[in-house]
N, C-alpha and C positions, 0 to 999 in steps of 0.2 A: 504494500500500500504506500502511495505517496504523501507526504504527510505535509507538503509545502501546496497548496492551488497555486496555478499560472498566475490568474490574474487576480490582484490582492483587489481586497472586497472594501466599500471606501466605506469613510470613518462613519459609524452608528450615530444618530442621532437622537438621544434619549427623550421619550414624549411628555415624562414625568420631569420631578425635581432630581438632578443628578451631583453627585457632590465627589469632585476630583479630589482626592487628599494625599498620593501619593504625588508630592511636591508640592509646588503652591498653592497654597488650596484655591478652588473654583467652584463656584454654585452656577449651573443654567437650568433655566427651564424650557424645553422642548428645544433647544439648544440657544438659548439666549441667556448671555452671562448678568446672572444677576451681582447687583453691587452691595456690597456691605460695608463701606470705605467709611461711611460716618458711624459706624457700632462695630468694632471687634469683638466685643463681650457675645452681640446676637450671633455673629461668626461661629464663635467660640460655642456658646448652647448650643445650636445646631449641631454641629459637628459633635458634640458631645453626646445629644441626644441620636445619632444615626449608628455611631459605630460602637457603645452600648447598645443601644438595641433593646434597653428592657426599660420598664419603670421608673419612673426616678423622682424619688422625694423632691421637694420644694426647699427643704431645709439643708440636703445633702449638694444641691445646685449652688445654693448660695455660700452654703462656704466653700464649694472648689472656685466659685468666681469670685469672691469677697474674702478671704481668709482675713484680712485684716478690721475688717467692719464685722460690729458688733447683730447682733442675731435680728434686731428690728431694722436696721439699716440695710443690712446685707437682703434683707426679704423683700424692702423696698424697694433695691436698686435692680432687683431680679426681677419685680414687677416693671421696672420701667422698659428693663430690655427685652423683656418679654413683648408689650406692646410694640416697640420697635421693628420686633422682627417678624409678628403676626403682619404690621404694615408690609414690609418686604414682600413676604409671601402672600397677600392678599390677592394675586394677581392669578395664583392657580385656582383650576375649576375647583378641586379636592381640597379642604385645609388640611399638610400634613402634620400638623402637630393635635395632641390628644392633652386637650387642657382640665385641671379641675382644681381645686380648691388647694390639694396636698398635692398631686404630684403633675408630673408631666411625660406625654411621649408620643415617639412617632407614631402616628394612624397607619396601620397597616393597609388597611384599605386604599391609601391615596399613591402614588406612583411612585415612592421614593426608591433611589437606588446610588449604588459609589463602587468607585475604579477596585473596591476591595474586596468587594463581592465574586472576583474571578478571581481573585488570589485563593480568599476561603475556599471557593468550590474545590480548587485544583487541588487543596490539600488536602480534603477532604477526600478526592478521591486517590491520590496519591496512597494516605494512610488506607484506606480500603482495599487496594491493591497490596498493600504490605502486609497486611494482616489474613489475605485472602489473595492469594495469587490467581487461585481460580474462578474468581469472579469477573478476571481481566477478558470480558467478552469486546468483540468488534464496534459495538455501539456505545460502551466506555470509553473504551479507547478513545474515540472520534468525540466524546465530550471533554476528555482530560486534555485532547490536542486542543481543541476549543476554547476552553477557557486557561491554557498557558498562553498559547499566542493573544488571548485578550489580554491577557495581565501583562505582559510583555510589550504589548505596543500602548499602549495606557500607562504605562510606567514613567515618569517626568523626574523622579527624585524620590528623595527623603519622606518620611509619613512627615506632613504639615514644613513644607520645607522654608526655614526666615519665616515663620509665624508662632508669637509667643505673646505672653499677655505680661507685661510688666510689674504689676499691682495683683499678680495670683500666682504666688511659688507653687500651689498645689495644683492646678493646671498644668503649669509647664513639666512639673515633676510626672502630671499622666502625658504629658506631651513626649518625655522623652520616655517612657516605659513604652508606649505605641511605635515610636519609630524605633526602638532594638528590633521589638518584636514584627514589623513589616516587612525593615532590612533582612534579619533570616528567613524572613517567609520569600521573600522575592529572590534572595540568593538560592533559597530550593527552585524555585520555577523558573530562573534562568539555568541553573545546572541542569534540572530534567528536560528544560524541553530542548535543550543544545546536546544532550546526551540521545534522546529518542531523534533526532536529526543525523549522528553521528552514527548511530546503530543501524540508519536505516539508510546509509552510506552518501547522505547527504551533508557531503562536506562544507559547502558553501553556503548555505542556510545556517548551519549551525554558527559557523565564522561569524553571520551577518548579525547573530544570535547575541553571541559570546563579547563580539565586539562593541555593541550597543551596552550592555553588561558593564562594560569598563570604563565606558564614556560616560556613565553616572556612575559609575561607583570605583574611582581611576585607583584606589587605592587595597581592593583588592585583591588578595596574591591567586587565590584558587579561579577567578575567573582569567587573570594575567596565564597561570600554568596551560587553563582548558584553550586559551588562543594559542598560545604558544606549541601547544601538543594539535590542533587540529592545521597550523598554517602548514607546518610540517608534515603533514601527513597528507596534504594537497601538491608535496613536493615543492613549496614555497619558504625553504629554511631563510633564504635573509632576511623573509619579512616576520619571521618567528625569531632569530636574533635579533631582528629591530624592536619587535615589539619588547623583548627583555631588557634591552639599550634603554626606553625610552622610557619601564615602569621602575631601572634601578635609577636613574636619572630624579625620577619624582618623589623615591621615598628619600633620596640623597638629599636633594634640595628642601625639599615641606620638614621632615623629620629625623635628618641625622641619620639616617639606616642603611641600611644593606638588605637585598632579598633573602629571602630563606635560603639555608643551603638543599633544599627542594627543589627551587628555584633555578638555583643555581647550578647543581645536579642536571634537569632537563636542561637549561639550555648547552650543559658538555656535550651533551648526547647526542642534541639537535645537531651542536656545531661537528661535530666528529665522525657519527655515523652517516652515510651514503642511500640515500633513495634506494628500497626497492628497487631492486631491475630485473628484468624477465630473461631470464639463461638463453643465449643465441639457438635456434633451432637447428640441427644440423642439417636436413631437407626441410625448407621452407613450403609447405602444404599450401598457406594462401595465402595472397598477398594481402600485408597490414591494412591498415587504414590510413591512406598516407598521404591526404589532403584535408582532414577530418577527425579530432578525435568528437563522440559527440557525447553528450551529458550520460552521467552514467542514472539508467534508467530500467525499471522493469525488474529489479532483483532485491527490492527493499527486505521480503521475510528470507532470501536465504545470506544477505550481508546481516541482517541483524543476530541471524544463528551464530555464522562465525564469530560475532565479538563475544554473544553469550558466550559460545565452547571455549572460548581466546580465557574467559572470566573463570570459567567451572577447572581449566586448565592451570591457570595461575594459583590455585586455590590447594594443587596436588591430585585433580583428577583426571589422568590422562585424555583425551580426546580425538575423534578420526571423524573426519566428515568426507563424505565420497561424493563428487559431482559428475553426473553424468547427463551427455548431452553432444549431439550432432556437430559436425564441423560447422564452425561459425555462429555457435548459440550461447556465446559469451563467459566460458569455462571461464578462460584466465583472463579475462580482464573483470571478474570477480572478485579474481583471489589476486591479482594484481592491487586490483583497490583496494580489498582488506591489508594487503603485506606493505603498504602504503602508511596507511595506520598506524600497523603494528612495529615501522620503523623508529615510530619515537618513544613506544611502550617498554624500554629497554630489555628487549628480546635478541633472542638471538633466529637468526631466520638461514633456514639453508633449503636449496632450491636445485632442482634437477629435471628433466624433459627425459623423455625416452623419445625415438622416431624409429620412422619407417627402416628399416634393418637393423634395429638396435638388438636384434636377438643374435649378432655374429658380437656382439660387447653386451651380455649378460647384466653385468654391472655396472654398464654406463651412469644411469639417471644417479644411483647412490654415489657413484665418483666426481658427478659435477657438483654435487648436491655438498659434500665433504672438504671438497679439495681445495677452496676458497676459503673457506672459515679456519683448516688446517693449517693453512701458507701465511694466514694472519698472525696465528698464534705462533708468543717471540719461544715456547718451550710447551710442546706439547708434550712432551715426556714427565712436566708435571701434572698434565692431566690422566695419563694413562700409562700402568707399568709396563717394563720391560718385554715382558709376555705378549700385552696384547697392544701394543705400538707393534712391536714385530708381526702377527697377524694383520693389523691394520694399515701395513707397508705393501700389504700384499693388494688391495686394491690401491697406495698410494706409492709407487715403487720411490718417489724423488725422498722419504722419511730415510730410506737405507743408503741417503747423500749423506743425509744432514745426523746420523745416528749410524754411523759405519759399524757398529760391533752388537747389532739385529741379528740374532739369530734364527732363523725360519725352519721349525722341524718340517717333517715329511711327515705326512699323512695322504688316508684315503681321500678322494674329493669331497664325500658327505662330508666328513670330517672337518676337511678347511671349511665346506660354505659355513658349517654352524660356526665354524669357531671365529667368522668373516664377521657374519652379522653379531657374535658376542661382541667382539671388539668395537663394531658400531654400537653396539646397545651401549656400553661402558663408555666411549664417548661422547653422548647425547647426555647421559646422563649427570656428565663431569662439566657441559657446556649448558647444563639446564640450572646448575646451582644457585636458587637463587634468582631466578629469573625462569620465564617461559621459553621453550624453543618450540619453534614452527619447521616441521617438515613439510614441503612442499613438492611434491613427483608429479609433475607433468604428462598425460598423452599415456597412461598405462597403458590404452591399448596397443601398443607396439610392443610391450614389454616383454621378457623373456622368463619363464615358470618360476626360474629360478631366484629371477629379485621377486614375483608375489608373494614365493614361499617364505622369503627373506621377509620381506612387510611384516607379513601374518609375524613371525619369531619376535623381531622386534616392537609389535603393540604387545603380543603376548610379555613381553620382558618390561619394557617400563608401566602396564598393568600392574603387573608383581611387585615393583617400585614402587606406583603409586606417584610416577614421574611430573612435572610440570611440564607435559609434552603435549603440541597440538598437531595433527597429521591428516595434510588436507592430501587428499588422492582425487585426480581428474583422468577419465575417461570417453570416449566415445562408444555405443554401443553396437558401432557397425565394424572396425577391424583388428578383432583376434586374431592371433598368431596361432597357425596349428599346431605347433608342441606346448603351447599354455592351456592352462583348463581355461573353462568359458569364467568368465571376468563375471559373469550374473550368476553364476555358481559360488568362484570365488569371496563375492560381495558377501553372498547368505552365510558362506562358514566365516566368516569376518565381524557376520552380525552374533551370529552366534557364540564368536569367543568375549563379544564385547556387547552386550545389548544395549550398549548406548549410542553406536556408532549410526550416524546421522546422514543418511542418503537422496539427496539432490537430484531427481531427472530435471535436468531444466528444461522450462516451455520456452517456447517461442514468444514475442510480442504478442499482446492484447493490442487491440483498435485504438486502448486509451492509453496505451504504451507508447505508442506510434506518434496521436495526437500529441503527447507531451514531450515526446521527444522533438516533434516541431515547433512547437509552442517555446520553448528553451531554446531552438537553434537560433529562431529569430530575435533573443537576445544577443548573441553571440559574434553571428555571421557579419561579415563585412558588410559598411554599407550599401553597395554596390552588388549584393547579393539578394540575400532575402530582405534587408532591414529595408530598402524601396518600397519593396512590393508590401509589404505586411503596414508599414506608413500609410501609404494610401487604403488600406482594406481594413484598417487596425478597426473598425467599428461592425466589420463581418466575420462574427464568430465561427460562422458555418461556413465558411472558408477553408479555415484548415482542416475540420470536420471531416467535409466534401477529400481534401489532398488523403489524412489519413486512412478514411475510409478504400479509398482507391489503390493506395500503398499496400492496405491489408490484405485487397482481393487479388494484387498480382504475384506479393510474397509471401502471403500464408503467416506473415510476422516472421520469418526468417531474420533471427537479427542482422548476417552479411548479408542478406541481399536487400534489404530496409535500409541498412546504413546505406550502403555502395550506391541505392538505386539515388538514394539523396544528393550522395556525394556527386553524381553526377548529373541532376540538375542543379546543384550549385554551379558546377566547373562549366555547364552550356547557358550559363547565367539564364537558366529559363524563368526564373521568377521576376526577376527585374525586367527580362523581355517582355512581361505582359503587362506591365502596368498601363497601359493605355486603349487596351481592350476591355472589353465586358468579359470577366471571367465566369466559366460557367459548367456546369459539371461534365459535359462533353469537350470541351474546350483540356478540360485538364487528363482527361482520359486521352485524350490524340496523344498529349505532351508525353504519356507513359508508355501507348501501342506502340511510340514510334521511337524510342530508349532503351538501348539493351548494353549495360555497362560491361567494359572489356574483362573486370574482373569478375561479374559474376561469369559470366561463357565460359573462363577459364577453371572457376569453380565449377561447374556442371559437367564440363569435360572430362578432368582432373577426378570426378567421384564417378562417372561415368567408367573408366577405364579401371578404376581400381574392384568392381564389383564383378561375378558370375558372367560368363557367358551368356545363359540363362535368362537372367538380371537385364543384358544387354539388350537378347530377345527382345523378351515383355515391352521392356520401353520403348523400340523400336516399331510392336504393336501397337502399342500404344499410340504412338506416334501416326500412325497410318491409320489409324480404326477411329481414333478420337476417343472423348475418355466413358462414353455411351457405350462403346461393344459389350456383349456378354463377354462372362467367364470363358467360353467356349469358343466365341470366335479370336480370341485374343490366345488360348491355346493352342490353337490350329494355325494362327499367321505364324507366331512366332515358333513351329514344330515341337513344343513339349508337350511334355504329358503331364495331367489334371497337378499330380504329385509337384514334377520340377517349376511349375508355373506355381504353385503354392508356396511353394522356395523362394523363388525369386520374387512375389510380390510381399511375401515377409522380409526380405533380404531389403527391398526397394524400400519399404515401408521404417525399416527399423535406423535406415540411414539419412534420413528424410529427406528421399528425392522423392517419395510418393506421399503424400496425404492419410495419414492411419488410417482415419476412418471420415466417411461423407457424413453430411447433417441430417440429422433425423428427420428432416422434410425432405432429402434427397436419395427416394426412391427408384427406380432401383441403384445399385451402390456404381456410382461414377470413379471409373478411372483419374482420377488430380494429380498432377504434376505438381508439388510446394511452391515454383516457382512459376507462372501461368507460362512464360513463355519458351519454358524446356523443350517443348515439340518444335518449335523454329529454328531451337538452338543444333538438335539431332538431325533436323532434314537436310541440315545445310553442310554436317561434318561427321558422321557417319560415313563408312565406305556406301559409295554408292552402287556397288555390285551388289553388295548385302541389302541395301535398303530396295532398287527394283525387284532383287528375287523374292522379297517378302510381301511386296506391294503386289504380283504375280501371284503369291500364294493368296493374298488378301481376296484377291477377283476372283481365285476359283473356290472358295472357301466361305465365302459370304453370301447371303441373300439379300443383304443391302443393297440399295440402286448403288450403281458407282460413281454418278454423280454426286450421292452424295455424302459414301466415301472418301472420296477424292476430287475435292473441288478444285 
């Protein structure tokens, strides 16, 4: 769920009496600022009588307004400002004050309301959540998001801020017990709602959060640490060393001080430790995104698991979460964004890929994953004894440079792997000290049996520890290597050693994935791109609607082919080409019929060629038959039997070049391509000896006109 809307909702107008009192205070009615400049005392009762909330003696008023006047005077003076400030108010339909002889208070009945009321809610439900976790259903949630962002943007200062009554010590004395108690209350609601922003991997929102935070409240360290921990983790360290520059600068000058060595602590970390980086592939699969990175979108509940398991893991409970998901449905720019994060959380992170022939280097992914955090360290030899540094030379051969008197017994193979991944377990554990480490293996499916057996030993081992280890594993579920067991087998005995282990198929974009993802580009995008066109149409919601919607029917939500199909009406500036047309839903549908970007074709290719014979068939019926033929006559084009067509459209289906399954109003079950325009992509770069022999087969094999087969 996204927890920020596109377009921010303008400021409420309250119909009743409203009373600001976080910072100066302010009275309107139905948004019209009432004055109290000739009575502060009426100021004062009011506010007294709203945020009490209950009853209140006539005798216990006057002496918090009067403490120095004597009990007939003080009763006096209370009747005068009383009258005062009924005139004030005289103005509302309702009167909201509830007068009698002895006491006074607000009339419930009449409209009154204050900036504090969102505060109370949100803790309210904060504390509810804590004491009941499982109360936390989806329609709470969206009122806890609701009244932190009202409390948060309502927020001006101090409770009653430069307002005090000079002639009532006992006033100002509830005056300052109200603002302790607001300040904590608001330092929670700025922490949680900048932390549920940050879990749900919106960096930027939170920053905008955190940074508003500081600018009222500049003195701060825990909201200074939360910028400084989220600039960093956006890969923006100098503006996280600045912002420490700029808050040791203000305690130096206002108060003689120095930050915390907390403080001071993060910003070593920040300044010394290196971004996340994504381990080079060694056969590059698809080409990056590489005019475009675009908002990270669509993945809010499985970033917010990972910081959970990042939390249950820091805590001593080891953790694995398995992602699985099709080329191009945003594996690792996922876990990219989280290891982003996790770089200023002072962790240790190590990071590995397997690929396509990685089973002739068995041990690849765990050797890149090692061999980097190894080469850092000034003496590894005090992390791990004699014994198993020499085992662990054996995936590191450059240790028996730097440690020439390694002795390496002989043994059986079985023998080395266990005692390979012993000496990994013993080093994970000597680098976890004290801090969390993140394993990160890349692309298992190319993997080799022998590192998943290795996996499996190693959660099995800092289980038994009880390690502060977190272990993110990414795969696709279309290519196993035939000497590994099948990877959805593997996963279950996985689940089974660890019933906590936390498994991710990722979906594709939703329509409002899509939307939003355009909706954020055209903040982004160069003037001269989309920010023209969306200028002129900024008042046509249904606009982008119409775009997203159209994107969704020709990718299926495919995130590469979503991203790429955008990136390339940005690059043929088709958005800004249109601004002086009447845009219009056929209008934007040509712009898409008639765009087919270089890199999806070479993705469709590139998975085309790596599947079944069979595989190849089908979709080449497909391609010919259109996606209406039966079961039977798509059998027959493409010469298999009922069996290897059930193969290959399992094969097709589980790689996502085919559509799992059609919509429940789409009877009987259509043939879909994930990408609509696959079949143009095949007619044009398939051998074409193969495609007329099947086209051949299609005409003697069908009863369909051939017309209107083959238009």
């Amino acid at each position: 769920m996204r927890l920020t809307p596109y377009v921010m909702e303008k400021t409420a107008i309250h119909n009743g009496l409203h009373l600001s009192l976080l910072g100066p205070p302010e009275v309107t009615n139905a948004g019209e600022i009432m004055h109290f400049s000739s009575s502060r005392k009426a100021l004062a009762l009011l506010i007294y009588l709203v945020v009490e909330g209950q009853v209140q003696s006539r005798q216990r008023l006057a002496e918090l307004l009067w403490p120095e006047s004597d009990a007939i005077h003080a009763r006096a003076a209370l009747r005068i400002t009383l009258l005062e400030l009924r005139k004030i108010l005289e103005v509302m339909e309702h009167p909201p004050l509830l007068i009698d002889r002895n006491t006074l208070s607000i009339n419930v009945q009449a409209e009154v309301t204050s900036d504090l009321q969102a505060v109370q809610t949100s803790l309210h439900i904060l504390k509810t959540l804590a004491n009941n976790p499982l109360a936390a259903t989806e329609e709470l949630r969206i009122q806890l998001l609701t009244h932190l962002h009202t409390a948060v943007k309502h927020y001006r200062g101090s409770f009653l801020d430069n307002f005090s009554l000079r002639d009532s010590a006992a006033f100002d004395d509830w005056v300052r017990y109200q603002r302790d108690y607001w300040h904590q209350s608001m330092h929670m609601v700025f922490e949680h709602l900048a932390q549920l922003h940050e879990r749900a991997g919106e960096l930027k929102q939170a920053i905008e959060i955190v940074s508003r935070w500081l600018i009222l409240d500049p003195f701060n360290e825990d909201a200074c640490q939360q910028l400084m921990s989220l600039q960093a983790a956006t890969g923006n360290r100098i503006a996280a060393l600045q912002t420490f520059d700029h808050y040791r600068l203000l305690l130096i000058d206002e108060i003689g001080a120095e930050p915390s060595s907390a403080t001071i602590a993060l910003k070593e970390r920040i300044r010394t430790s290196a971004p996340a980086e994504q381990p080079a592939k060694k056969v590059p699969q698809i080409r990056a995104f590489s005019r475009l990175l675009p908002p990270f979108v669509g993945r809010a509940p499985e970033y917010n698991t990972l910081v959970e398991s990042f939390n249950r893991a820091r805590s001593g409970m080891p953790q694995v979460i398995t992602l699985e998901g099709v080329a191009g449905s945003g594996k690792t720019r996922l876990v990219t964004e989280f290891l982003q994060w996790c770089s200023v959380q002072d962790t240790v992170i190590l990071q590995g890929s397997a690929f396509e022939g990685s089973a002739l280097l068995p041990f690849q992914p765990l050797i890149d994953a090692l061999r980097l955090r190894v080469e850092q360290e000034n003496a590894p030899d005090d992390l791990l004894a004699d014994v198993w540094l020499a085992e662990l030379s054996r995936l590191l051969p450059e240790l028996r440079e730097r440690y020439p008197d390694l002795v390496l017994p002989y043994n059986e193979d079985a023998i080395i792997r266990t005692q390979i991944f012993e000496a990994v377990a013993r080093l994970c554990n000597a680098l976890a000290q004290n801090r969390v480490l993140i394993l990160f293996l890349d692309d298992l499916h190319w993997a080799h049996h022998n590192l998943l057996g290795g996996i499996y030993y190693l959660i099995q081992r800092w289980q038994q520890s009880c390690s502060p280890i977190l272990v993110i594993l990414s795969f696709r579920p279309d290519q196993e290597n035939p000497p590994a067991p099948s990877l959805t087998d593997w996963n279950k005995k996985l689940r089974r050693l660890m019933p906590s282990v936390v498994h991710f198929p990722l979906s594709p974009f939703e329509p409002s994935d899509i939307l939003y993802l355009l909706q954020s580009l055209t903040a982004n995008i160069h003037a001269k791109t989309l920010i023209p066109f969306m200028t002129q149409f900024s008042t046509n919601a249904d606009l982008l609607t119409i775009l997203a919607g159209q994107l969704y029917e020709l990718t299926n939500g495919h995130i590469f082919y979503t991203i790429e199909t955008i990136n390339c009406l940005i690059e043929n500036k088709a958005f800004s080409s249109l601004q002086n047309v009447q845009h219009t839903h056929e209008r934007m549908k040509e712009l898409l019929r008639n765009m087919l970007p270089n890199s999806i074709q070479e993705h469709i290719l590139l998975s085309f060629k790596q599947v079944t014979s069979a595989a190849q068939a089908f979709c080449i019926a497909i391609t010919i038959l259109g996606p209406d033929a039966t079961f039977d006559q798509l059998c027959r084009t493409a010469n298999l039997t009922e069996n290897e067509a059930l193969s290959a459209l399992d094969e097709l289906q589980c790689i996502g070049f085919l559509r799992k399954s059609a919509r429940q109003d789409e009877q009987p079950y259509r043939y879909l391509f994930t990408y609509s325009k696959t079949s143009d992509i095949l007619k044009t770069t398939v051998s074409q000896a193969r495609y007329q022999m099947m086209v051949r087969r299609a005409k003697s094999t069908t009863n369909v006109p051939l017309a209107k087969v083959f238009p």
